[in-house]
N, C-alpha and C positions, 0 to 999 in steps of 0.2 A: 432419141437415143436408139440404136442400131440394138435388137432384140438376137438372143441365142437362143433356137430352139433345142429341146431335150435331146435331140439326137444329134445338135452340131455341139450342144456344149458337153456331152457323155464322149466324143470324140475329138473336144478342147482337150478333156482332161485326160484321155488317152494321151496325146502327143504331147505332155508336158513331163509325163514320166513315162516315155517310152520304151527308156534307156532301162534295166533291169537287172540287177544280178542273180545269177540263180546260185553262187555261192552262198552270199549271206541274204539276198533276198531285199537288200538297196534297190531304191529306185532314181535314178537322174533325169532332170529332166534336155542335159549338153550330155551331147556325142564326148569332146573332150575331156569333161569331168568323171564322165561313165569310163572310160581309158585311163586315163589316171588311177582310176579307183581299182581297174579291174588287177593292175598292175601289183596292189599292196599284197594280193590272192597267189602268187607266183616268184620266184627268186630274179625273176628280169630285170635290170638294171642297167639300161638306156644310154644313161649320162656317167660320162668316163671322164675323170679325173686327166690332165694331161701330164699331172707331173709326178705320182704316186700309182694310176690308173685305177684307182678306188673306183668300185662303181653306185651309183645310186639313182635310184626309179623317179626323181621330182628333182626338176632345173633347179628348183631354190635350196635342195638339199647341195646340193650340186655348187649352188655360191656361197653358201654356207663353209661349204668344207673349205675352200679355195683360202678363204685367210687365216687356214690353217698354215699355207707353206707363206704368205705375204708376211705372216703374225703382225698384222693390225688390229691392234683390239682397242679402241678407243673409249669403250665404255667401261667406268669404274664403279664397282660397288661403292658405297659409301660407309659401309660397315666393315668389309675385311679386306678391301681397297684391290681384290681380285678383278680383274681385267676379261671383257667379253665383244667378240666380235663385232655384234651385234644389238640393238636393243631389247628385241624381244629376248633374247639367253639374261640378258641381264634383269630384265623384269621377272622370270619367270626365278633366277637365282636369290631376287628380292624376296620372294614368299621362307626361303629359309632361314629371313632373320625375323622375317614381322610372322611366321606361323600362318599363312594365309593360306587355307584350301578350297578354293572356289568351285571346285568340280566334285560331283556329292552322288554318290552309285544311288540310282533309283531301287536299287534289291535291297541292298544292306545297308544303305549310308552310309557307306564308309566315303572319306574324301581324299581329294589329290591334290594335288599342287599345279598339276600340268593333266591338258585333257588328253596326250597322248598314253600318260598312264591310266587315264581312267578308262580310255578305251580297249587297253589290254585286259586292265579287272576287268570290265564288262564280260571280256571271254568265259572265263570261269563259271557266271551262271548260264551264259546262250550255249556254252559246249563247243562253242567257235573253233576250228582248228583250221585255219585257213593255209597254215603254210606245210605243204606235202611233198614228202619227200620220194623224188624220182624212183628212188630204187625200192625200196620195199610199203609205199602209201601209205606211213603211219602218220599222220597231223599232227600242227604242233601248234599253240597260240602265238609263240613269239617267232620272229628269224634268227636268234642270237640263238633259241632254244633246237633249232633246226640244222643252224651250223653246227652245233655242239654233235646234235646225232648223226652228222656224215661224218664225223672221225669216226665211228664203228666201221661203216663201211670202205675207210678210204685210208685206217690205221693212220693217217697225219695228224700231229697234236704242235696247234697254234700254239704259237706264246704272243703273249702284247707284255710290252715293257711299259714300267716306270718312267720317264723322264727325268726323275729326280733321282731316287735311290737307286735306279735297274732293275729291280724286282720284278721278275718276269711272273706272268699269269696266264691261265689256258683261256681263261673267258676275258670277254672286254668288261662285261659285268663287276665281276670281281674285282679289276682293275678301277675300275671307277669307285669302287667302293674304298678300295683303297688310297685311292687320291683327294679323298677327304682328310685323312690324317698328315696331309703334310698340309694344305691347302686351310685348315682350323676348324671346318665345318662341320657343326655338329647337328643337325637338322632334326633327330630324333630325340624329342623333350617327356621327362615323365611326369605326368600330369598330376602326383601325387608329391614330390620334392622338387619339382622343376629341373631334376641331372638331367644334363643334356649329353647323348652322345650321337658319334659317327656312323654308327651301324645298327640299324633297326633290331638284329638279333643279340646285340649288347643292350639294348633297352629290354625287351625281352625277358634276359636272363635279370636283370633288374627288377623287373617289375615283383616278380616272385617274395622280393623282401618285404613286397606293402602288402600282400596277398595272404603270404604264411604257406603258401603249396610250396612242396616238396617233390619236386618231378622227376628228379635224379636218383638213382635208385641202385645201389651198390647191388655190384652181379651175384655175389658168394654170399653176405648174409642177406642183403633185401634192405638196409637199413635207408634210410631215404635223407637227399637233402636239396637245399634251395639250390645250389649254384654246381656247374660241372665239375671247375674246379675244386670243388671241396670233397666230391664223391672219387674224384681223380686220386687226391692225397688218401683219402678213408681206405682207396683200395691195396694202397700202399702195402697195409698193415697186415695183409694176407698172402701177400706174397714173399715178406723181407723176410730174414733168418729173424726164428724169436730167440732169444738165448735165455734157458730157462737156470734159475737157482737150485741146484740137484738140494741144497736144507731144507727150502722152506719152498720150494715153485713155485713161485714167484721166475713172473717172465720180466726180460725186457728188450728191445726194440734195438738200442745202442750195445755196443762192445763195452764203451765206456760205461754206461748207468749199469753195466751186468757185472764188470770188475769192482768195482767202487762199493756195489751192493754186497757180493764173497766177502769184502774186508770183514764187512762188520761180524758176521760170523767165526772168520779166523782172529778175531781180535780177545784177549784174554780178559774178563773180565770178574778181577778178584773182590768179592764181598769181604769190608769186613768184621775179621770174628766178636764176638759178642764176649765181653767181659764175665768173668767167673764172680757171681753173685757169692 
C-alpha cells in the first residue's frame, strides 16, 4: 500500500478544502459547489425564467419553477388531496399532516420541517447577515427580508396576489401564509388541547389560555388580558360617550340601557296608606 507522508498528506488536506468562504467561513472541497454557494451571499440570479423572466441562482430552482406556467403537478397528497409538482414539495408538505420535524437547532433545539428553514434559524444565533444591501450595507438574514428594505430606497411597494380571492399582499410571505386558509392547512398544533391552526401567531395568541399570562395590557387603565381582541373591546369603554343618571350616577354605555334606566325614576310610585287603628 502506497504511504502518505505528513507533508504530502497535510497538503491532501489542504486541496480538499481549498475552496473557502470568507463570508460565512464554508469550506468546499469543488470549484463548482464553492460558486454555487458563493452565490446564496449576493442578489445574482443566473437562471432566467423565459416565460415570466423570474430569476433564480440554482438550475433546479430554475425547473422547479417552470411547472409553474406547464401546471403539471402530478403528485397528490393523500390527506387534503393538494397537488405538487414535484416529489420532494410533496414529501416535505407530508410533514404537515404526520407533524414530523426532522431538522433539530443544535443551540436551542428548536425543530423544522424543511432544512432550509433550519438554515435560516441558524442565523439568529451565528449573527449571519449575508444578504447586503448595495446602497446603504445594512445585512439581512433572509432575501424576502432584503427585498422588503429596497422599497425605502426605491419607494416601489410590491403587491403578490391571491389566485383565489385577489387579495393582494406587499410580502410573498404574508401571502403564503395566507394561502393556507383556502388550501385547509393547518400546520400549527397546540400541544396542550391539540387546536390546530394556520398561522403560527394564532397559536401564540392561543396558547396564553393554557398559561394564564395576560400580555395585553389596556393603555388608559393598565388592566391586562389574554387575547388582543379582548383588550381591543375593553378599550372601547374609554372612549364611547358614558351617559350618566343625573338621580342617582349611575352611568351607562347604551342610549338605550340610559333611557330605560330615567323611566324608573320618573315613574310614580304610590305606598299604600295604612288603615286608622
Amino acid at each position: 500500500m502506497m504511504e502518505i507522508n505528513k507533508k504530502g498528506k497535510d497538503s491532501y488536506l489542504q486541496k480538499k478544502s481549498e475552496y473557502h468562504c470568507d463570508v460565512c467561513n464554508k469550506n468546499y472541497k469543488h470549484e463548482l459547489s464553492f460558486k454555487k454557494h458563493c452565490l446564496s451571499h449576493t442578489e445574482k440570479k443566473p437562471f432566467v425564467c423565459e416565460v415570466c423572466t423570474r430569476s433564480f441562482r440554482a438550475e433546479r430552482y430554475l425547473k422547479k419553477h417552470h411547472t409553474i406556467h406547464t401546471n403539471v403537478k402530478q403528485y397528490q397528497c393523500e390527506v387534503c388531496e393538494r397537488r405538487f409538482a414535484d416529489k420532494f414539495s410533496l414529501n416535505q408538505h407530508n410533514r404537515v399532516h404526520t407533524g414530523e420535524r426532522p431538522y433539530k437547532c443544535e443551540v436551542c433545539d428548536k425543530r423544522f420541517r424543511d432544512l432550509s428553514s433550519l438554515y435560516k434559524h441558524n442565523r439568529i444565533h451565528t449573527g449571519e447577515r449575508p444578504f447586503i444591501c448595495d446602497i446603504c450595507n445594512r445585512g439581512f438574514r433572509q432575501t424576502s427580508n432584503l427585498k422588503e428594505h429596497y422599497r425605502i430606497h426605491t419607494g416601489k411597494k410590491q403587491q403578490h396576489f391571491c389566485d383565489i380571492c385577489k387579495k393582494n399582499f406587499s410580502r410573498v410571505s404574508a401571502l403564503n401564509r395566507h394561502l393556507l386558509i383556502h388550501v385547509g392547512e393547518k400546520p400549527y398544533s397546540c400541544m396542550v388541547c391539540n387546536k390546530q391552526y394556520s398561522r403560527k401567531d394564532n397559536l401564540d395568541k392561543h396558547l396564553v389560555i393554557h398559561t394564564g399570562e395576560r400580555p395585553y395590557a389596556c393603555e388608559i387603565c393598565y388592566k391586562k388580558f389574554n387575547h388582543p381582541c379582548t383588550v381591543k373591546k375593553h378599550s372601547l369603554t374609554h372612549v364611547l360617550k358614558i351617559h350618566t343618571c343625573e338621580t342617582c350616577n349611575k352611568t351607562f354605555k347604551k342610549v338605550s340601557d340610559y333611557e330605560k334606566h330615567c323611566l324608573s325614576h320618573s315613574e310614580v310610585q304610590i305606598k299604600p296608606e295604612k288603615e286608622a287603628s
